[in-house]
N, C-alpha and C positions, 0 to 999 in steps of 0.2 A: 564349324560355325556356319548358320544360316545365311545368304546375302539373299538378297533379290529377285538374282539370277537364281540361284538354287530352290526357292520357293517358286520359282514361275517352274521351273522343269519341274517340281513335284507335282505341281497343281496339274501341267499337261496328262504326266503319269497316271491320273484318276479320273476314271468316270464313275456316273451312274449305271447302274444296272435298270434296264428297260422291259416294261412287259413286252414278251414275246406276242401277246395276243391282240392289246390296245397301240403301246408302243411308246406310253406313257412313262415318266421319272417311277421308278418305286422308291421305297426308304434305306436302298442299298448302295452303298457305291464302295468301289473297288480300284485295286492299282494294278498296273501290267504282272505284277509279280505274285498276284493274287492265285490262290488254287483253290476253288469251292468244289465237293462230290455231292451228290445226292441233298442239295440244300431249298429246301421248301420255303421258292419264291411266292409272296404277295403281294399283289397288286393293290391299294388301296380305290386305284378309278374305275376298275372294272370287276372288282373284287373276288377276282380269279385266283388260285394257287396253285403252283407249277412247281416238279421235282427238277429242278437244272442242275449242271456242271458246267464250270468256268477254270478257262482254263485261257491266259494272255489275252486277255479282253475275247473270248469265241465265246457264247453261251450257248448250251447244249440243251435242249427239254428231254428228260426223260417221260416218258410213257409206259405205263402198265397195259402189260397184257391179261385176257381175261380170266387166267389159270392163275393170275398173284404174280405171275415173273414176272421182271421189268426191262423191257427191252429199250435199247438208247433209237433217240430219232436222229436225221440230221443235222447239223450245227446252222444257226440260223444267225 
């Protein structure tokens, strides 16, 4: 059963997902328990898209290298 209290902790549990570039809201949001791989972030305010992973609220941009491989950047 839902009270109160238990909707205020889920509510805590979730964020949005932010451009890594701007650093604006996107139209993603996510909860601690969430696991995204290879998922193609965009931004609607600067209208960038970005390959990231998430993983416990950390989002990760991936980047391509110029030969097609795709090498992971640091977690931001």
């Amino acid at each position: 059963m839902l009270t109160l209290r238990n909707m205020e902790k889920a509510k805590e549990e979730e964020r949005w997902v932010l451009c890594p570039s701007c650093g604006s809201k996107t139209r993603v949001k996510i909860r601690k328990d969430t696991v995204i791989e290879k998922f193609p972030l965009f931004c609607p305010k600067c209208k960038k898209e970005f390959l990231i992973n998430i993983r416990e609220f950390e989002l990760e941009v991936i980047t391509e290298k110029k030969e097609g491989e795709i090498a992971e950047s640091q977690d931001i």
